[in-house]
C-alpha angles and dihedrals in degrees: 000000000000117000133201130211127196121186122185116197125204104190114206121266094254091057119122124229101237087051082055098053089040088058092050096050093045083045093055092041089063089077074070093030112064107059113191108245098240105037090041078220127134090250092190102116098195143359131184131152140153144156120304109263100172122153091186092086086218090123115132125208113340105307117154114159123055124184131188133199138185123217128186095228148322100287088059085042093053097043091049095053096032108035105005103130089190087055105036083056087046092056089037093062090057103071108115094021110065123076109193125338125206117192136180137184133193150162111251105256095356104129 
């Protein structure tokens, strides 16, 4: 079962433009980055991201910046949040400069 992951980031106020851009790029290179460990593959189906651009005025909070990524199934998912080297290092580098970080997951149609 495909699964999808969402992760909003709010950067701290003090946080210069060029740091935030630097975080999105490096977000969207882990599809590359994180290799399964028996394929030896990228296993990252799909990754997209940008800046909120919402008219609806809905937004909660600061957050500015949403990713998604597409998985093939739990067992990638797991490995990604759990064992990934790539991603540990990823979430790693963030410390100082996010400021909240709201994710959900979820199976295309299950309700």
């Amino acid at each position: 079962m495909p699964l999808v992951h969402i992760v909003l980031f709010e950067f701290k106020p003090s946080v210069e433009r060029s740091v935030i851009q630097d975080v999105c790029k490096r977000m969207l290179a882990l599809k590359q980055n994180c290799v399964h460990p028996l394929s030896k593959q990228p296993y990252i189906l799909d990754c997209s991201g940008g800046r909120d651009n919402s008219p609806e005025g809905h937004q909660v909070g600061a957050f500015t910046h949403g990713f998604v990524s597409h998985f093939a199934n739990e067992a990638d998912r797991k490995y990604y949040l759990e064992e990934d080297p790539a991603h540990k290092a990823f979430v790693k580098s963030l410390d100082g400069i996010i400021q909240n970080i709201r994710i959900i997951d979820y199976e295309p149609g299950a309700f």
